[in-house]
FIZATOR-800843 format. One record per residue (C-alpha): residue in three letters; residue number from 1; x, y, z. Coordinates in steps of 0.25 Angstrom, whole numbers, plus 5000, padded with zeros to 4 digits. Layout:
PT; residu; num; px; py; pz
PT; ALA; NUM; X; Y; Z
...
//
This chain:
PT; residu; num; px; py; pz
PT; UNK; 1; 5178; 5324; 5525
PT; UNK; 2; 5182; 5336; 5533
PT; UNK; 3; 5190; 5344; 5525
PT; UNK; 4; 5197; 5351; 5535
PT; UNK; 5; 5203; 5338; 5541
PT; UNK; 6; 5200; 5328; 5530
PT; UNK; 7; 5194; 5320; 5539
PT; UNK; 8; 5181; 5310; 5537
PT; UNK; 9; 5170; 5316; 5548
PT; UNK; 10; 5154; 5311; 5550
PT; UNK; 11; 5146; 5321; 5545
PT; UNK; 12; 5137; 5326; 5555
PT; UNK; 13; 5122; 5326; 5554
PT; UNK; 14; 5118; 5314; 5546
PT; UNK; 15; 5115; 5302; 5553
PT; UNK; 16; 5121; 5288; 5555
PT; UNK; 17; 5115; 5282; 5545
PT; UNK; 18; 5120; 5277; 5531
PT; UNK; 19; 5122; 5285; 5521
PT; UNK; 20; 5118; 5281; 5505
PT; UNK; 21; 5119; 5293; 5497
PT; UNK; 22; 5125; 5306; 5496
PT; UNK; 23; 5121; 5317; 5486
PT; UNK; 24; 5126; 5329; 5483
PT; UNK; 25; 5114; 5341; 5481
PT; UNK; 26; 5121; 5354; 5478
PT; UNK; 27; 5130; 5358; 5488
PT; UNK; 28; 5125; 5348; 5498
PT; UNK; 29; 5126; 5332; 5502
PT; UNK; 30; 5112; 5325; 5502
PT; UNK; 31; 5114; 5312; 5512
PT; UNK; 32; 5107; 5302; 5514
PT; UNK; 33; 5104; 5297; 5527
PT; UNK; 34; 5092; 5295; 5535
PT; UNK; 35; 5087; 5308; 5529
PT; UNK; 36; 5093; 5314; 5518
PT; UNK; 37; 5103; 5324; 5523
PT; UNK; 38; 5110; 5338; 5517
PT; UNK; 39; 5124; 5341; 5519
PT; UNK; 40; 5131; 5354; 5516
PT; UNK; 41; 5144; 5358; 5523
PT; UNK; 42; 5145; 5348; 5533
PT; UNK; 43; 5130; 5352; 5537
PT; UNK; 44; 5118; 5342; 5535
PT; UNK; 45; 5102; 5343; 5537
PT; UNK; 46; 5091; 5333; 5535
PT; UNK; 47; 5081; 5334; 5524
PT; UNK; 48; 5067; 5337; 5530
PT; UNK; 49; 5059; 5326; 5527
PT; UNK; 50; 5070; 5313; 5525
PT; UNK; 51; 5074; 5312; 5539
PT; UNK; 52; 5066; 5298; 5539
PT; UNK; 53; 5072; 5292; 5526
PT; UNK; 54; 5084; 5284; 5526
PT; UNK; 55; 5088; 5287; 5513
PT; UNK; 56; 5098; 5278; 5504
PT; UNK; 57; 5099; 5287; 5491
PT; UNK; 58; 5097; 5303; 5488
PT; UNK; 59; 5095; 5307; 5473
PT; UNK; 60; 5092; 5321; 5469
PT; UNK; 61; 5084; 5322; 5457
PT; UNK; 62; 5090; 5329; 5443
PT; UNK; 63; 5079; 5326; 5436
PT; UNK; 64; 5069; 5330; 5445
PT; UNK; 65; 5074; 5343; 5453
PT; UNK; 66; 5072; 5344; 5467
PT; UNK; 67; 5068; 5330; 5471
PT; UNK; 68; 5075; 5321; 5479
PT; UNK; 69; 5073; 5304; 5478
PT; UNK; 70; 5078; 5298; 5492
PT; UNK; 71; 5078; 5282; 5493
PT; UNK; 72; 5078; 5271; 5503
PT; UNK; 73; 5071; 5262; 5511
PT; UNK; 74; 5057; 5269; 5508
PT; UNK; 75; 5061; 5268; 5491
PT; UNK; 76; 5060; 5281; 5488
PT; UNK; 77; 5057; 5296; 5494
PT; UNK; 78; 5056; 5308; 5486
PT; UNK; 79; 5058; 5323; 5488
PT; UNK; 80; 5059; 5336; 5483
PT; UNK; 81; 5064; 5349; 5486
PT; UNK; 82; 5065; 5363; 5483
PT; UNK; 83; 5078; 5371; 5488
PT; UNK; 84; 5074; 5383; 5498
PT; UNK; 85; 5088; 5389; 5501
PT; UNK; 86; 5102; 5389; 5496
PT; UNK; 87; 5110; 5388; 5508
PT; UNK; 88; 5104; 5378; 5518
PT; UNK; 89; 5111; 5365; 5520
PT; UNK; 90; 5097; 5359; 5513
PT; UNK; 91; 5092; 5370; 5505
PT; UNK; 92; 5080; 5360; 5502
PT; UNK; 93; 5067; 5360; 5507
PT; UNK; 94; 5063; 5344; 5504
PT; UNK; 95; 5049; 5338; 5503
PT; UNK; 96; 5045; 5324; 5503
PT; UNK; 97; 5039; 5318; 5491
PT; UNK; 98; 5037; 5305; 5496
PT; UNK; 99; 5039; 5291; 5493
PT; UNK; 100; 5040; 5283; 5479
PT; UNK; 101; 5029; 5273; 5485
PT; UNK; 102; 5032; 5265; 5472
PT; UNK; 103; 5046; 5260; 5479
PT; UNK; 104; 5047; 5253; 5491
PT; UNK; 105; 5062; 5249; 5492
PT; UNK; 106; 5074; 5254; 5497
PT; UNK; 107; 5079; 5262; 5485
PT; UNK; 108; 5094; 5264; 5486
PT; UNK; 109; 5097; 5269; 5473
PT; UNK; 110; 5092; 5281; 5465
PT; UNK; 111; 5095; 5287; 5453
PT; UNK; 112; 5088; 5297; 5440
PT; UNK; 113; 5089; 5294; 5427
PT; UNK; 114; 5088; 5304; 5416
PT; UNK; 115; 5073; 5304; 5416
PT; UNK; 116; 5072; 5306; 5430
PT; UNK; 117; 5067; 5294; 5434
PT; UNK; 118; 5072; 5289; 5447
PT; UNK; 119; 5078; 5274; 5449
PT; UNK; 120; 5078; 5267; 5462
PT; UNK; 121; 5087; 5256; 5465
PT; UNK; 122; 5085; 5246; 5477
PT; UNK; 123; 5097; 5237; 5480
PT; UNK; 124; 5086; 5223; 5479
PT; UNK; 125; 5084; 5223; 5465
PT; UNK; 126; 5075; 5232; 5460
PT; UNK; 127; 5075; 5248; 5455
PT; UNK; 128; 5066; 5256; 5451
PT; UNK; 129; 5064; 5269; 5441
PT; UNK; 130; 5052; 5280; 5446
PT; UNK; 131; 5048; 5290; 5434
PT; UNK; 132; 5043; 5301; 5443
PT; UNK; 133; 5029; 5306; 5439
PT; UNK; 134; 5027; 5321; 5441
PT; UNK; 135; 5015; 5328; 5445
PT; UNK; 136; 5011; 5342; 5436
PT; UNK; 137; 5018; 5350; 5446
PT; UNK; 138; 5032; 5343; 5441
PT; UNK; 139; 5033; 5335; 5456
PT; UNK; 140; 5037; 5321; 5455
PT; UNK; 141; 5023; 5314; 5458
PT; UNK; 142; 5028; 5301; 5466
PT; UNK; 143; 5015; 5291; 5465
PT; UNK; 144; 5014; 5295; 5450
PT; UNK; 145; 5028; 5290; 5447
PT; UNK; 146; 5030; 5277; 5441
PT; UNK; 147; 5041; 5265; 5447
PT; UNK; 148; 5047; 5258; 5439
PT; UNK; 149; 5054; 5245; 5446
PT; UNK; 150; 5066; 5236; 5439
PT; UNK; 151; 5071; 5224; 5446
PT; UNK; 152; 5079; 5211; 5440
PT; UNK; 153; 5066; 5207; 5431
PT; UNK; 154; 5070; 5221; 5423
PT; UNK; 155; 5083; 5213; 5418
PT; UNK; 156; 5093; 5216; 5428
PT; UNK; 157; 5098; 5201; 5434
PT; UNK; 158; 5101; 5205; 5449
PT; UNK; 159; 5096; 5219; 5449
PT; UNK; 160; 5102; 5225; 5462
PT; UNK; 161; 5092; 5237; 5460
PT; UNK; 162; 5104; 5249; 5463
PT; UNK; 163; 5101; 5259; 5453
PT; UNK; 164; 5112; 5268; 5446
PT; UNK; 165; 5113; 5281; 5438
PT; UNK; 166; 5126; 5281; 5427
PT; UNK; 167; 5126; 5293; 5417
PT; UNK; 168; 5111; 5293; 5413
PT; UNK; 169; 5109; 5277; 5414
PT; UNK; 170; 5102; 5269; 5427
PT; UNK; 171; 5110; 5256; 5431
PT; UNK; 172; 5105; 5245; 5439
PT; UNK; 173; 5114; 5231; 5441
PT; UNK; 174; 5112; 5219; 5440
PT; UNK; 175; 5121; 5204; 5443
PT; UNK; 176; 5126; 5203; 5428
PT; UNK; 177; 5128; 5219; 5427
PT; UNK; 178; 5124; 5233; 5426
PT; UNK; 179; 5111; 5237; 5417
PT; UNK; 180; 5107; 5251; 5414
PT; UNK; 181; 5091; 5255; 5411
PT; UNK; 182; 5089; 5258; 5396
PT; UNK; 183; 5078; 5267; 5394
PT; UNK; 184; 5075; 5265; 5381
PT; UNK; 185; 5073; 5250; 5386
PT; UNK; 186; 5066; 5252; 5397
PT; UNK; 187; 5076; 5242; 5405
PT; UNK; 188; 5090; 5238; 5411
PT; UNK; 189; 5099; 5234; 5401
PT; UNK; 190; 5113; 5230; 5404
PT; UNK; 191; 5124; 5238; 5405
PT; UNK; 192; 5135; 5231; 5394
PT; UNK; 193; 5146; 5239; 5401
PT; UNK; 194; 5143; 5241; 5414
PT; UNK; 195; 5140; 5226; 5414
PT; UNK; 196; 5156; 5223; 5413
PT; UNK; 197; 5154; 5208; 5418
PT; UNK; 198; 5147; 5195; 5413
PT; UNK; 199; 5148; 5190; 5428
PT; UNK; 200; 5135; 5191; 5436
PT; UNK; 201; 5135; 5195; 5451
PT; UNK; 202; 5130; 5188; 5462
PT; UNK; 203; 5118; 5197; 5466
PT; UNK; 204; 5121; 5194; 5482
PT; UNK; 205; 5137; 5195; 5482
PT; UNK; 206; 5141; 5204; 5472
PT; UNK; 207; 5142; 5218; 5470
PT; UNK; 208; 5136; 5222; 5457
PT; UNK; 209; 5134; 5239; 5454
PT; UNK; 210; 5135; 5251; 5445
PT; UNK; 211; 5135; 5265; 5450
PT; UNK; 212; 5137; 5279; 5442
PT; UNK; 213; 5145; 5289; 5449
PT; UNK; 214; 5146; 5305; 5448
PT; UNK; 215; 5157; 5303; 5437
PT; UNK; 216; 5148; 5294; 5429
PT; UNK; 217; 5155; 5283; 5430
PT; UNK; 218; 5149; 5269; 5432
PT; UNK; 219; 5155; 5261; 5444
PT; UNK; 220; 5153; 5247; 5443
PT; UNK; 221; 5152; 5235; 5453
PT; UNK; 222; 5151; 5222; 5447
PT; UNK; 223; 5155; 5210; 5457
PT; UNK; 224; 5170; 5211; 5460
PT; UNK; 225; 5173; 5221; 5448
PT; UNK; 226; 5171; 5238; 5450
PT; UNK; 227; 5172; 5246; 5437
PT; UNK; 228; 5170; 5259; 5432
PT; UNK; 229; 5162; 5264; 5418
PT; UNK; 230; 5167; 5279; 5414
PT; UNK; 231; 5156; 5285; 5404
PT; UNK; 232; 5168; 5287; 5391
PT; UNK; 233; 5160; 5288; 5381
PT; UNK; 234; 5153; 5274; 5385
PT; UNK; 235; 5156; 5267; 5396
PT; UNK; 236; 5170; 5264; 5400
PT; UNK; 237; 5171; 5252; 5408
PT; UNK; 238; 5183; 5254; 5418
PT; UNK; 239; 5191; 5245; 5424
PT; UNK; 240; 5191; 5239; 5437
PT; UNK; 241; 5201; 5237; 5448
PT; UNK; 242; 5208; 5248; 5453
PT; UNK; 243; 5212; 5255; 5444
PT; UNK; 244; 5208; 5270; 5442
PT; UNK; 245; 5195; 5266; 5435
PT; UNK; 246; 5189; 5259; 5445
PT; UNK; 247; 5181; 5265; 5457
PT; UNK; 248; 5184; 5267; 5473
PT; UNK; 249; 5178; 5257; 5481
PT; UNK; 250; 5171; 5269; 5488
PT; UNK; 251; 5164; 5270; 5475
PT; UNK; 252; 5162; 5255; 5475
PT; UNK; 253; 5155; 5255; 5490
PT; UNK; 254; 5148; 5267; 5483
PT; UNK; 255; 5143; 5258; 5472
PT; UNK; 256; 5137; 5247; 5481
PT; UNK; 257; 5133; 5256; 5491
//
């Protein structure tokens, strides 16, 4: 939006292509396009090195500083990076780590959980966990680390594969609800709350999704229902409709999308 006349304006410099993720890195926009782009006042460059990846998800690692997971058609592409300046538009210098050989779908989900291990979700049925092996030198050492897939056999009936990230807990759906991973089991267990209906979805005609957002909320998409879970305590569930505690359809297309 251009404040100047509030108007809505293309955005020069990224190519005509779809857009899946947006994330903020400082004072900068990463974009995902074909390539991965930086934005910073109305200003964006390529990143070296991503130019031939058509990339569907960005995640910058908390819990391991200075790499960057990008996913898509090829699974999977890792990177890290050192900053080199302090007033470039990309005050990065990138270098390509390779591929996670182990994953050979498209990955259009991604999310860290507290252990830094890295989840993958496909939108066909499966998701996987990758524990990052690390050489002596501290650098994440991609054939040494260990993949870990989860598909409807794991207990999830009609496992969709999207992988979520609400407060410190990993999500994944399922047709009869949303289950969460237990560590201390070592597996999905259904979410009782977050679970609100003892309906089950029809896998090819329904929508059926939970996703956290930056105010750590849960937004929920089961069949023809939309709801909201608020962190009081323990979870809230909200009521649907349009009242104030329901979410924006934008949020909903964001959701699905």
């Amino acid at each position: 939006m251009d404040k100047s006349d509030g108007k809505i304006k293309k955005l020069e410099g990224i190519p005509n292509s779809q857009i899946f993720s947006l994330v903020k890195d400082e004072d900068r926009l990463l974009i995902s396009n074909i390539g991965l782009y930086s934005l910073k006042n109305g200003k964006t460059v390529l990143i070296p090195g991503t130019e031939k990846l058509q990339i569907l998800k960005i995640l910058l690692s908390e819990k391991h500083p200075g790499y960057v997971f990008l996913s898509g058609a090829y699974g999977i592409a890792v990177f890290k990076r050192i900053k080199v300046s302090t007033s470039s538009i990309q005050p990065y210098a990138y270098e390509s780590i390779g591929f996670l050989n182990q994953i050979d779908r498209y990955i259009y989900t991604l999310e860290e959980d507290d252990k830094g291990n890295l989840w993958a979700g496909t939108q066909a049925g499966d998701n996987y966990r990758i524990t990052w092996a690390k050489t002596a030198s501290g650098n994440i050492d991609l054939g040494g680390s260990t993949v870990r897939k989860f598909s409807e056999e794991d207990g999830i009936p009609g496992m969709v594969g999207r992988i979520s990230k609400i407060q410190s807990r990993i999500f994944s759906s399922g047709i009869n609800g949303f289950y969460y991973f237990d560590e201390d089991k070592d597996s999905f267990v259904r979410d009782t709350v977050f679970s609100f209906s003892d309906e089950v979805a029809n896998i090819n005609i329904d929508a059926f999704a939970v996703q956290g957002d930056d105010l750590d909320r849960a937004l929920i998409v089961f069949k023809n229902e939309k709801k909201t879970c608020n962190p009081l305590k323990r979870w809230r569930l909200c009521s649907s409709g349009l009242s104030h505690q329901s979410f924006s359809w934008l949020e909903y297309f964001r959701l699905l999308f």
